[in-house]
N, C-alpha and C positions, 0 to 999 in steps of 0.2 A: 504494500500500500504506500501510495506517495500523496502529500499534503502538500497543497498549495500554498507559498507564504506571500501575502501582499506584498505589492511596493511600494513606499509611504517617502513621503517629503516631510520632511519635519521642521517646525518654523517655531521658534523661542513666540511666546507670549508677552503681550503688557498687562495684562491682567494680572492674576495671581499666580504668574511664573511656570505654571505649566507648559508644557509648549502642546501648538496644536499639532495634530499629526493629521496629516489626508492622503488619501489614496493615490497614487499616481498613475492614474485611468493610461497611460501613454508607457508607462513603465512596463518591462516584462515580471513578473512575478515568480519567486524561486521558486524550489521544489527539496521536500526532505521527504526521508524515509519514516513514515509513520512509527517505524518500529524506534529509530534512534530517537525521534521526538519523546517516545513513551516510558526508552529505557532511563533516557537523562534528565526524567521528569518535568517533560515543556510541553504547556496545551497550548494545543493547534491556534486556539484565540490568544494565545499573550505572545506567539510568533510573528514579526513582521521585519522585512529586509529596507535595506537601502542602500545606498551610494556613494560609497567616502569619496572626498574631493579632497585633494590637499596629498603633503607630503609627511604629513609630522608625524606619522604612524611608523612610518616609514623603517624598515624592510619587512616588519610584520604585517602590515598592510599597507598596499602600494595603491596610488591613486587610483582611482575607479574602481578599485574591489567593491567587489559584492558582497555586504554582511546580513546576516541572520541575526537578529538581536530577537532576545526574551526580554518583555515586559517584568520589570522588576523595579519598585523605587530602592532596594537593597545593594549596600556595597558588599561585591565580594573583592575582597582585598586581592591587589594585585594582577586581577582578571582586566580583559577590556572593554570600557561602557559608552554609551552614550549618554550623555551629560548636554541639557543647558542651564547656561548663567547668562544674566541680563540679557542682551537681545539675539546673542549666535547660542547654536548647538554644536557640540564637539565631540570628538571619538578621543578619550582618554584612558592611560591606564589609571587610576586609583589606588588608592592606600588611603583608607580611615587609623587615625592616630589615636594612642591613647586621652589627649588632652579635647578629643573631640573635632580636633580640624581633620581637610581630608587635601590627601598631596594628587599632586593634576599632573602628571608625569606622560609626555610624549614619548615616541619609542626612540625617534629621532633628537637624541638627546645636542649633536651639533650643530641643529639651527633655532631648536625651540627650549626653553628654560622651563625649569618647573615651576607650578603655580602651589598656594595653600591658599584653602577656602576655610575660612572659618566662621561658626555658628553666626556670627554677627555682622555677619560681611551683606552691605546694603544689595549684593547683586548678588542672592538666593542660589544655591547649587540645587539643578532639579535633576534625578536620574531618572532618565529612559528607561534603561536596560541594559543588561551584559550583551557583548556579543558572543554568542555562542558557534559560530559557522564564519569562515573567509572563504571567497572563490575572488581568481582572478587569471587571466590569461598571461602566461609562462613564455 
């Protein structure tokens, strides 16, 4: 069995920081193995893909890959999420600290620095989701 996963644009909010997510009717939509969805406890609705653009991922994931992210507002420390703050959305690795801040860490650590977000910071850290899946042409 293979599950369909959306393909979503994702655009930061001024509201209350959520970002909204919509369909991308012009997008192709991926494809998993219902079985891998099931064994690494992801339902089909908290599944949904999109588009990195950019290099700062970089060699872990190269621009235009295609990720699979699972809906979660949860850090898993150290994994790779999608995150926004104040008006862009970003593809960062994460690390929540003990004192409560969370470190913003590219993979591309030669062109981009690391960021800390902490609980009081006027420009709210919202999480997406983990990525769980990268595809991209070799």
């Amino acid at each position: 069995d293979v599950i369909e996963v959306p393909r979503y644009t994702v655009k930061a909010s001024a509201g209350d920081g959520a970002p909204v997510m919509e369909i991308d009717v012009e997008g192709t939509p991926n494809y998993c193995r219902a079985g891998w969805a099931k064994r690494n406890g992801y339902k089909e609705i908290d599944l949904f893909s999109i588009v990195a653009i950019g290099d700062s991922m970089e060699p872990t994931i190269p621009n235009g890959s295609s990720l699979i992210v699972h809906k979660t507002k949860d850090i898993s420390n150290g994994k790779v999420h999608v995150i926004c703050r104040g008006d862009e959305c970003y593809v960062k690795r994460l690390f929540k600290q003990m004192d409560g801040t969370v470190l913003i860490k590219s993979d591309n650590t030669t062109a981009y620095k690391d960021i800390t977000a902490t609980p009081e910071d006027k420009e709210k850290l919202y999480i997406v989701g983990v990525v769980v899946s990268v595809s991209f042409n070799i």
